[in-house]
NUDREN-218709 format. One line per 2 residues: number of its first residue (from 1); their letters; for each residue x, y, z of N, C-alpha, C, O. Coordinates in nm, 3 decimals, padded with zeros to 5 digits, m for minus. Each point is the difference from the previous one (the first is absolute). Example, Ala and Ser with C-alpha at 12.3 -4.5 7.8 and 13.67 -1.06 7.14 Angstrom:
1) as) 01.319,m00.569,00.780,m00.089,00.119,00.000,00.090,00.120,00.000,00.104,m00.002,00.066 ~ m00.139,00.107,m00.138,00.082,00.119,00.006,m00.077,00.109,00.073,00.051,00.111,00.017
This chain:
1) xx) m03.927,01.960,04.378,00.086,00.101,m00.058,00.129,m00.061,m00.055,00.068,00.066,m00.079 ~ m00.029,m00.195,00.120,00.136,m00.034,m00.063,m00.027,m00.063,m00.139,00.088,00.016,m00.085
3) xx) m00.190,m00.079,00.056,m00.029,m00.040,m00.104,00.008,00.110,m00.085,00.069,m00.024,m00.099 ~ m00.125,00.161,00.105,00.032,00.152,m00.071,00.127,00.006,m00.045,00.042,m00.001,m00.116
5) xx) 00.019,00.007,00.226,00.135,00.079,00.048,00.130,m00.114,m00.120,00.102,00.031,m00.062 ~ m00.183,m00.174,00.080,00.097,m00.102,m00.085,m00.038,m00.009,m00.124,00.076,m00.053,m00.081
7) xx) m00.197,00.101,00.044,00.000,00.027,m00.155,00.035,00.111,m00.047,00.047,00.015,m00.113 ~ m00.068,00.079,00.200,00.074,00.105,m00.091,00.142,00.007,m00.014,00.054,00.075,m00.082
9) xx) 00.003,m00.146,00.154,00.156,m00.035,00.017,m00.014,m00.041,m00.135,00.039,00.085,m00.081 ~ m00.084,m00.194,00.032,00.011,m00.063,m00.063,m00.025,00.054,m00.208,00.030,m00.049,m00.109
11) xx) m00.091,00.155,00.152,m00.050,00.081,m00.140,00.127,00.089,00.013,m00.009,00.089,m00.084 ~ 00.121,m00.078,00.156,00.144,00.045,m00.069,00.080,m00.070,m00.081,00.074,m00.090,00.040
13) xx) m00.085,00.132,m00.170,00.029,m00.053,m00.146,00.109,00.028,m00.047,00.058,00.064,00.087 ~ m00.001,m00.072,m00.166,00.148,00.045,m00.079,m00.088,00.102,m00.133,00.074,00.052,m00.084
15) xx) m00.148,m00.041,00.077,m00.054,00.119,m00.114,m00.092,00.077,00.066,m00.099,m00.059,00.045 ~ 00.111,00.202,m00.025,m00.003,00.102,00.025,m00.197,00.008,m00.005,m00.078,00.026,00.092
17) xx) 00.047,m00.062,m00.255,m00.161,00.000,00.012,m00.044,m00.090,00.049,m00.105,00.030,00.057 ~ 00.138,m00.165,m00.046,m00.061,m00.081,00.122,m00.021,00.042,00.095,m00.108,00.014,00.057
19) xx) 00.261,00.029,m00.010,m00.038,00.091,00.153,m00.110,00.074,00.036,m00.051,00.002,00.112 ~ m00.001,00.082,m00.251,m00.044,00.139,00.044,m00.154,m00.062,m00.016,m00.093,00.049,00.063
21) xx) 00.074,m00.169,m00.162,m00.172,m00.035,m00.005,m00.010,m00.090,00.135,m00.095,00.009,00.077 ~ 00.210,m00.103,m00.058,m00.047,m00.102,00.123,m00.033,00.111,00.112,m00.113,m00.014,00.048
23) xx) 00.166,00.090,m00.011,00.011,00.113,00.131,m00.173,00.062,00.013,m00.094,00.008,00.080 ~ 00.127,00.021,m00.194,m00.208,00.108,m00.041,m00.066,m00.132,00.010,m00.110,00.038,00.039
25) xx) 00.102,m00.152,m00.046,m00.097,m00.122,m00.003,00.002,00.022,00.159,m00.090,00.052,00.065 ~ 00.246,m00.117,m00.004,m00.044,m00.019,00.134,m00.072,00.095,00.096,m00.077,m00.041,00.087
27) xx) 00.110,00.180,m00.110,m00.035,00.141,00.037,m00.165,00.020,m00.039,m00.073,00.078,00.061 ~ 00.033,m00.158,m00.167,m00.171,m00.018,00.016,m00.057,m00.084,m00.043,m00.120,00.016,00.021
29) xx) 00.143,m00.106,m00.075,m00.093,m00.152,00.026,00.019,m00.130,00.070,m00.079,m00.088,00.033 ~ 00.241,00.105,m00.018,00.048,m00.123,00.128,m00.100,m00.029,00.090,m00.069,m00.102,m00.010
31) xx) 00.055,00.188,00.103,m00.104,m00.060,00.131,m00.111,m00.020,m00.019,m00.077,m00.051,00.081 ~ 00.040,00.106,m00.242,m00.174,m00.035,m00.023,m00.021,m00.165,m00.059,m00.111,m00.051,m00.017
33) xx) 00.232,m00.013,m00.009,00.016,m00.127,m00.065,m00.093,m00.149,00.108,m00.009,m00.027,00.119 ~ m00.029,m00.020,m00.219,m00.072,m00.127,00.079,00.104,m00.092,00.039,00.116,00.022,m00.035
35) xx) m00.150,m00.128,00.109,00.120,m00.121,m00.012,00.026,m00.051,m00.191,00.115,m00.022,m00.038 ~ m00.201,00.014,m00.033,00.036,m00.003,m00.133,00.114,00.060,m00.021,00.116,m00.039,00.003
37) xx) m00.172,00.150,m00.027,00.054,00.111,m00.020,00.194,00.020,00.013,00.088,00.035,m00.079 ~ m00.094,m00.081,00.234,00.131,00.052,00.074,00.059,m00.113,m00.079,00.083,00.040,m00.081
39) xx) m00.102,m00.166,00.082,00.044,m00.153,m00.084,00.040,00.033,m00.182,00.090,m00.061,m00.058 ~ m00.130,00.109,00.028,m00.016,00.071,m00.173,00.103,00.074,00.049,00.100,m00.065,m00.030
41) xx) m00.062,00.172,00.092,00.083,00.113,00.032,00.124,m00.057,00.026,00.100,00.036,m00.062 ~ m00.098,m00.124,00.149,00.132,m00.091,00.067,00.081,m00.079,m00.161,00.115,m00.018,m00.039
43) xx) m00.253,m00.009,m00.015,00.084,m00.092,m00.126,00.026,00.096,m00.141,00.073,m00.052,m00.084 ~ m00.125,00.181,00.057,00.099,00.082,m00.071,00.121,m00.003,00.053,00.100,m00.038,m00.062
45) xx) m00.100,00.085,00.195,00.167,00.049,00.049,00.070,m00.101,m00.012,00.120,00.028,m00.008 ~ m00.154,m00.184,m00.001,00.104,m00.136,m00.022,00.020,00.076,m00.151,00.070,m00.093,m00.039
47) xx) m00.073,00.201,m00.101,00.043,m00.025,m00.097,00.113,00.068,m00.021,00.005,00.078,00.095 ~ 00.091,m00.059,m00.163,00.093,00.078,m00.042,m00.067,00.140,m00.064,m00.104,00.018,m00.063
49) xx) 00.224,00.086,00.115,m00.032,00.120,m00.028,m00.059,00.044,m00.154,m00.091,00.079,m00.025 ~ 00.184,m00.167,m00.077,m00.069,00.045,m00.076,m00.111,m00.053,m00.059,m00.048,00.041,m00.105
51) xx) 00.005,m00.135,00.173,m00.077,m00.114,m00.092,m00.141,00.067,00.123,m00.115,m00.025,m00.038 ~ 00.125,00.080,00.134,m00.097,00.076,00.052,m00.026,00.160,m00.042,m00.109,00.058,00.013
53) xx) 00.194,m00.017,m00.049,m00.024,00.123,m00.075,m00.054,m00.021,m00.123,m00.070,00.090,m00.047 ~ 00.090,m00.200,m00.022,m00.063,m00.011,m00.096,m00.157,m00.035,m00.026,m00.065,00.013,m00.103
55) xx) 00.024,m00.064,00.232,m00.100,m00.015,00.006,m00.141,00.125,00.049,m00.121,00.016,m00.015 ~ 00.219,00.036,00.068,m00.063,00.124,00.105,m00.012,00.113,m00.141,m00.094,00.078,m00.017
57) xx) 00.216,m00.093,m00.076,m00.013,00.130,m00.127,m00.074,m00.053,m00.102,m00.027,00.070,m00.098 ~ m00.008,m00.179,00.108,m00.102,m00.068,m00.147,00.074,m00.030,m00.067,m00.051,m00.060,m00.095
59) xx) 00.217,00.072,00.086,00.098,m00.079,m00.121,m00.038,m00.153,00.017,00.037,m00.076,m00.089 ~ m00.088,00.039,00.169,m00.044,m00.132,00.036,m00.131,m00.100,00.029,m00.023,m00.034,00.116
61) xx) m00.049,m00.005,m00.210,m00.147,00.009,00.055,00.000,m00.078,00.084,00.071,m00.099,m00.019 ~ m00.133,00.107,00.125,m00.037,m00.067,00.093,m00.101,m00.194,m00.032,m00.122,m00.012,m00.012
63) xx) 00.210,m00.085,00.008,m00.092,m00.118,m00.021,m00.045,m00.078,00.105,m00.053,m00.109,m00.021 ~ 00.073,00.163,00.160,m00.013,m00.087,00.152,m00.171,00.124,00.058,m00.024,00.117,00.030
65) xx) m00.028,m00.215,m00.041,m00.147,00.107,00.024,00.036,00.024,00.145,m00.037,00.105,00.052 ~ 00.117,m00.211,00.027,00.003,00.011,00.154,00.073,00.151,00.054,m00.030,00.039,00.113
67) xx) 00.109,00.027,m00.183,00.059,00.144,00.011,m00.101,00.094,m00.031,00.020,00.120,00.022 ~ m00.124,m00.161,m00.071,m00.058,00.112,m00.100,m00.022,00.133,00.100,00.055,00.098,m00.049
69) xx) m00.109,m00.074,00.157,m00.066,00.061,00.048,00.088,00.084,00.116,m00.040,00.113,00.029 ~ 00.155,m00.167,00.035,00.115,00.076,00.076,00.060,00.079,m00.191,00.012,00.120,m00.024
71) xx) 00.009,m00.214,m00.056,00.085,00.094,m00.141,m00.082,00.091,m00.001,00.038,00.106,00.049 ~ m00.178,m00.113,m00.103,m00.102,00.146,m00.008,00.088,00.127,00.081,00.056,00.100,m00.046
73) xx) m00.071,m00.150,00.184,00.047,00.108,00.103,00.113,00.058,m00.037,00.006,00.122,m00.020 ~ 00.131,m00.229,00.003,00.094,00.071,m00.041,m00.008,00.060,m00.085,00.064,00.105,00.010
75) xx) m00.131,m00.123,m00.124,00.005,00.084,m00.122,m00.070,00.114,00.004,m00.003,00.074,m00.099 ~ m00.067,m00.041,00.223,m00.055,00.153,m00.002,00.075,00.040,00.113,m00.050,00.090,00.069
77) x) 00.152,m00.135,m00.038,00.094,00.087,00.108,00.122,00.095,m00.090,00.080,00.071,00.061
């Protein structure tokens, strides 16, 4: 549970819609994540707010195949 408890700490952002998609991710696909998965997840949150929002809104295409599949998620949160 602390591993939970420290990522979601960690999806508190300085922009308001980060907040509100990281929160709905953790609230339903966080705990379904593989060890992949959680590793892909850990290394969005190393990006800057906006350079992760940009990725999550499509202003940004995605060129790292290794995100592909935690981004999917965010992008239907």
């Amino acid at each position: 549970m602390k591993a939970f408890e420290r990522a979601r700490w960690r999806c508190r952002r300085g922009m308001l819609e980060l907040d509100i998609v990281l929160q709905r991710f953790m609230d339903r696909d966080y705990r379904q994540l593989d060890e992949s998965g959680l590793l892909q997840f850990e290394r969005l949150l190393t990006l800057s707010d906006n350079d992760l929002w940009n990725l999550i809104s499509g202003k940004q295409v995605n060129c790292d195949t290794q995100w592909q599949h935690v981004l999917e998620l965010l992008q239907k949160s």
